[in-house]
C-alpha positions in Angstrom: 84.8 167.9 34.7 82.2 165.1 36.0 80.0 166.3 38.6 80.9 164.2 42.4 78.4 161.2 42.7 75.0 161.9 44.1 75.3 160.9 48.6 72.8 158.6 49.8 70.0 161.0 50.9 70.1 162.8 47.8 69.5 159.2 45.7 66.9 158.3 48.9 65.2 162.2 48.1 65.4 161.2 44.1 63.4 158.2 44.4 60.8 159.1 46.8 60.1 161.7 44.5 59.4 159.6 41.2 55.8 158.5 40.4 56.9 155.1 39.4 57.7 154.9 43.5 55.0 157.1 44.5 51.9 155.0 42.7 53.7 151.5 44.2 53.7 153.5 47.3 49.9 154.5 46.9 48.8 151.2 45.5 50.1 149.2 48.5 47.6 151.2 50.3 44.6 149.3 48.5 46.9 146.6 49.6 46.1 146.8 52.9 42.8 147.7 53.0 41.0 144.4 52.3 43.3 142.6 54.9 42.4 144.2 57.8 38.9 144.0 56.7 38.9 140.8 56.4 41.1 139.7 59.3 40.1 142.5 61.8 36.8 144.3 61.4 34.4 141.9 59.6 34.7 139.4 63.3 34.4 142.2 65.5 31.2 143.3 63.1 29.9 140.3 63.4 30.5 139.3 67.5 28.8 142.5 67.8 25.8 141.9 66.8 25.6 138.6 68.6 26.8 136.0 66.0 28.3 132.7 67.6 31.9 132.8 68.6 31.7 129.8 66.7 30.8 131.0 63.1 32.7 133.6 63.4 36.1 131.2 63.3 34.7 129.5 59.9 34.0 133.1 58.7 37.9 133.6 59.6 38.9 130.5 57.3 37.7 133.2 54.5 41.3 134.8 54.6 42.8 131.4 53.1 43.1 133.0 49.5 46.2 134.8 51.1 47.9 131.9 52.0 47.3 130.1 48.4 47.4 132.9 46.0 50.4 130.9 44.3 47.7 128.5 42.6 46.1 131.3 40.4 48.8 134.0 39.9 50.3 131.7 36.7 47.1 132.4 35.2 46.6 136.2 35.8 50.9 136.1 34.5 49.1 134.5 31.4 46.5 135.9 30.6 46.3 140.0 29.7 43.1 142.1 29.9 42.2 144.2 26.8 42.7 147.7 28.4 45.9 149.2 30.5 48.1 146.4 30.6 48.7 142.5 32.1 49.5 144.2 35.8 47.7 147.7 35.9 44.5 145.8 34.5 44.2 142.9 36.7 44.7 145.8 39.3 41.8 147.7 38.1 39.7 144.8 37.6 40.4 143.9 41.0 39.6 147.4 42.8 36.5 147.7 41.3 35.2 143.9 42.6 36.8 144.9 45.9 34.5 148.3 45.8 31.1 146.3 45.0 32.2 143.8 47.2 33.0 146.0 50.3 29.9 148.1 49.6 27.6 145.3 49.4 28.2 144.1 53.2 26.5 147.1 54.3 23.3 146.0 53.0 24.2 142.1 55.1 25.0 141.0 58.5 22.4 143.5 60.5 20.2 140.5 61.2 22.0 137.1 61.8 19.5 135.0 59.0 21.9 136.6 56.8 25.4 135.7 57.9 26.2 133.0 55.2 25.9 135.9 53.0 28.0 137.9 54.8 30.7 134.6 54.7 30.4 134.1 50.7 31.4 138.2 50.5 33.7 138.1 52.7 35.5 134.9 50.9 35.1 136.9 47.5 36.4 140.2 49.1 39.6 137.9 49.9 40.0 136.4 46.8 39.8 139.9 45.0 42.5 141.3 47.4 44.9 138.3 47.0 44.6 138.8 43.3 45.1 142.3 43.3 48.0 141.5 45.6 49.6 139.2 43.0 49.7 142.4 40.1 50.8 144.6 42.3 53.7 142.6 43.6 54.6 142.0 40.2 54.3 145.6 39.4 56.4 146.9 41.7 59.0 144.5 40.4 58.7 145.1 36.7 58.3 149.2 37.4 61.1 150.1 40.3 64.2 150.6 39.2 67.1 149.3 40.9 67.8 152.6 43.1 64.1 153.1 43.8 63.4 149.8 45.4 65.1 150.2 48.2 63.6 153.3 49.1 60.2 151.7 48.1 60.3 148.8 50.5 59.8 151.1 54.0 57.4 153.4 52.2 55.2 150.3 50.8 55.3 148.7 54.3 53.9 152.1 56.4 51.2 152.6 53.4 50.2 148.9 54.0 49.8 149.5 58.2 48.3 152.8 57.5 45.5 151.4 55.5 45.3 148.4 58.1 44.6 151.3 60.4 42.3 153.0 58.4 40.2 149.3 57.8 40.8 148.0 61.4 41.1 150.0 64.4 39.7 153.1 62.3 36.6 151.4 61.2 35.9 149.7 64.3 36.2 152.6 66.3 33.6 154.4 63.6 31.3 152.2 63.8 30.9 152.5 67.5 29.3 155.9 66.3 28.1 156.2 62.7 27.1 152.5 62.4 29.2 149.7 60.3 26.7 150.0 57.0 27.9 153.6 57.1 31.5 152.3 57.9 31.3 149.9 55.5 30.0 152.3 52.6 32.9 154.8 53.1 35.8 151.6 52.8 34.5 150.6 49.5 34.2 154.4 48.2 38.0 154.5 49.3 39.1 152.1 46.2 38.0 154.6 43.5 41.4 157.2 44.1 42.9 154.2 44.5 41.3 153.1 40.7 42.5 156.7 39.5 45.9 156.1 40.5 45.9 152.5 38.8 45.1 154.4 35.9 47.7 157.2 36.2 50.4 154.9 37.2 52.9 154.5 34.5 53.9 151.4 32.8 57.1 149.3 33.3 60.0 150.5 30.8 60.7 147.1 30.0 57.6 144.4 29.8 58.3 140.7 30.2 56.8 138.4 27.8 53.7 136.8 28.8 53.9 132.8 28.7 52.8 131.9 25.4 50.3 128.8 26.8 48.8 127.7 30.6 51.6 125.2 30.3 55.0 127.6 30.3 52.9 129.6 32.5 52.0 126.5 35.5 53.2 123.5 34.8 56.9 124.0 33.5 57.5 126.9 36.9 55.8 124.0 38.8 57.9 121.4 37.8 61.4 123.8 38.0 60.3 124.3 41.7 59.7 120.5 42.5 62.4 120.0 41.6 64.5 122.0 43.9 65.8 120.5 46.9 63.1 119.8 49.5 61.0 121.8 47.7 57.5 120.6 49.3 58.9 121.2 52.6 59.5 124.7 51.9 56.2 125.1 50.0 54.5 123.5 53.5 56.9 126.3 55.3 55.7 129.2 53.1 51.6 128.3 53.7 52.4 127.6 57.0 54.4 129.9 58.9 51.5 132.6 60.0 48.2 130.9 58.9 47.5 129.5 62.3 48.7 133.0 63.8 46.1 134.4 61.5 43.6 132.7 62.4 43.9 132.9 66.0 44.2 137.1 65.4 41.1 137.1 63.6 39.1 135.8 66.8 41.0 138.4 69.1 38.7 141.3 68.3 35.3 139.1 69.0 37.1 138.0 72.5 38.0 141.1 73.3 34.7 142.3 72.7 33.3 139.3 74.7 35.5 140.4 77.6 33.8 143.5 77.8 36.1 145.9 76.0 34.8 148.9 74.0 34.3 149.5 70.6 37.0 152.4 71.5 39.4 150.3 73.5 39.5 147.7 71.1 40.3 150.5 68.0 42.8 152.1 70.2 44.0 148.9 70.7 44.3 148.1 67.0 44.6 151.5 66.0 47.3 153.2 67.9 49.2 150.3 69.7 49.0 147.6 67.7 50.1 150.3 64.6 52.8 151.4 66.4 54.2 148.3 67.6 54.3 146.3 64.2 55.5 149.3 62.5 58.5 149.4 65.5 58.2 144.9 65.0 58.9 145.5 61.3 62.4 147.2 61.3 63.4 145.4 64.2 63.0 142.3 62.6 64.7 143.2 59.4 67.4 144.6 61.8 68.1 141.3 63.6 67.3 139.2 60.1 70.6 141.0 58.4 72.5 139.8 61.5 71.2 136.4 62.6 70.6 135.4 58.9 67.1 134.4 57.7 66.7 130.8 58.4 67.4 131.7 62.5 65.1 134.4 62.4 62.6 132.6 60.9 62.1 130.0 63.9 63.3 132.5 66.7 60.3 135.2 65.6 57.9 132.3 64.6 58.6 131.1 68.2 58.2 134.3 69.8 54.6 135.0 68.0 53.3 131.8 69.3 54.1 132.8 72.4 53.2 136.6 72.7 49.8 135.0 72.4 49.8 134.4 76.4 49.1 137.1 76.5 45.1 136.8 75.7 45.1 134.3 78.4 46.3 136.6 81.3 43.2 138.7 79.5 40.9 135.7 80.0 41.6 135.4 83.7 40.4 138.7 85.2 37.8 141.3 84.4 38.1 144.6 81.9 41.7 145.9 82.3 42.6 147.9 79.4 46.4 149.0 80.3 47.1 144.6 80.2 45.0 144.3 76.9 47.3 147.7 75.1 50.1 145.4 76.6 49.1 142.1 75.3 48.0 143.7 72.1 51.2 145.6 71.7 53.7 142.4 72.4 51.0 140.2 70.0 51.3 142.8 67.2 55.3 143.7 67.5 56.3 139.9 67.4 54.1 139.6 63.9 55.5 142.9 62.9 59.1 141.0 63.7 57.7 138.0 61.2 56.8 140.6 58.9 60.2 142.2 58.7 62.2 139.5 57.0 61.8 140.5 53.9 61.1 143.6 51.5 57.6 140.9 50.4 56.0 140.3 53.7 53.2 142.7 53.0 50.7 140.5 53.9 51.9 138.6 56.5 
């Protein structure tokens, strides 16, 4: 007699407990380290130690690797590296630039001579994360099996905002007290568990062949795609949809400090409220996205993020309040976690 099919918890306990969705868990964690960097602490760094509002926005423009990671991930499908693997060794490859990369801006930016140092790092530390973004995407897709990836999508996206914690608020509120060298040293030491589980992690069951030139790896995808119905305008949707948003988010932390805030208002800020409220933004958008449909959720919660940015200018007009900049925070960073919720691949945002 066949034993009763398994309920849904019991499937939900089976595939939280396998290692195939424990190291995609783990490795979305490295994920969102370099992001929030990036995006979040390196501005704040460098407002505070008197760098023009100015250059910091061009040092923001260094998160565009996100936005066109497309370009170069044909080439890392192509090619394989000689040691664990097409995805677990681009992964490793990629950690370890991320480490020297992260560890070497402690030893920049404490003296303003050297901020076009500090710009080319941070551009590299982007383009490091972006690729490791692109393997471990692919990763998770060629690893899961069908009844984990369910299960993996939540537990990927509250790795990601824990390590966006860790890097943003966290740091930020750190440095406050130990000093961002010190800060910045303990980040980059962070990628070597996260190099031991790349090299623990087990290897898909089934491996997809590996385009056997550059041409059936770019050029014949790129051609298939253009030649889908309005296919540039969805391509011009794709880049499009947050970069601006991103941009603008990376100045918040040097206004806010320009404003008068705290290096511990501003982490609390990021680190509490903001976590919170994207985390809360991120199932509520996948929520309303199953019952709207995509395409009206898309322009309702793009609409919504451009406007939860009033918020900074009700900031602007008075002195240091904190309980309106938590508010404004919280409203800025649950309408991107509403954007970020559309689909199970919106890590990044």
């Amino acid at each position: 007699m066949s034993s009763p099919p398994a309920g849904p918890f019991a499937r939900l306990g089976r595939a939280l407990a396998s290692w195939r969705t424990g190291s995609v868990v783990l490795l979305s964690f490295s994920s969102g380290l370099p992001l929030a960097l990036v995006i979040t602490a390196i501005p704040d760094w460098m407002r505070s130690i008197g760098v023009d509002i100015r250059v910091v926005g061009l040092i923001t423009l260094a998160q565009a690797p996100w936005s066109f990671k497309m370009l170069w991930s044909p080439l890392m499908d192509r090619f394989t590296p000689s040691f664990l693997g097409r995805r677990r060794g681009w992964m490793a490859i990629c950690q370890v630039a991320l480490l020297l990369f992260t560890a070497s801006l402690a030893l920049l930016g404490a003296h303003p001579a050297t901020i076009g140092a500090v710009g080319l790092i941070t551009l590299l530390v982007a383009f490091a994360a972006a690729s490791q973004d692109i393997a471990i995407d692919a990763y998770a897709v060629e690893v899961l099996r069908p009844d984990e990836q369910g299960a993996a999508v939540g537990a990927r996206i509250a790795a990601y905002r824990a390590a966006m914690y860790v890097a943003g608020g966290t740091a930020i509120t750190l440095a406050g007290v130990w000093g961002w060298p010190a800060v910045l040293v303990g980040l980059g030491l962070i990628y070597i568990p996260m190099l031991g589980v790349t090299l623990k992690a087990p290897e898909p069951e089934e491996h997809p062949v590996a385009p056997r030139s550059l041409k059936d790896a770019v050029w014949l995808p790129f051609v298939g795609f253009l030649s889908r119905h309005r296919a540039l305008e969805m391509l011009a949707f794709v880049v499009l949809y947050k970069f601006s948003d991103q941009l603008a988010m990376a100045l918040i932390r040097p206004f806010l400090h320009d404003m008068g805030y705290t290096e511990w208002d501003r982490g609390v800020a990021l680190a509490t409220v903001g976590l919170v409220a994207t985390l809360l933004g991120s199932f509520v958008g996948g929520a309303f996205t199953t019952t709207m449909g995509l395409g009206r959720a898309l322009w309702i919660f793009g609409g919504l993020q451009a406007f939860a940015n009033a918020g900074y200018a009700l900031i602007a007009t008075g002195g240091v309040n904190p309980p309106l900049m938590y508010a404004a925070v919280g409203f800025e960073t649950l309408t991107s976690g509403m954007g970020r919720g559309l689909s199970p691949c919106c890590f990044c945002g």
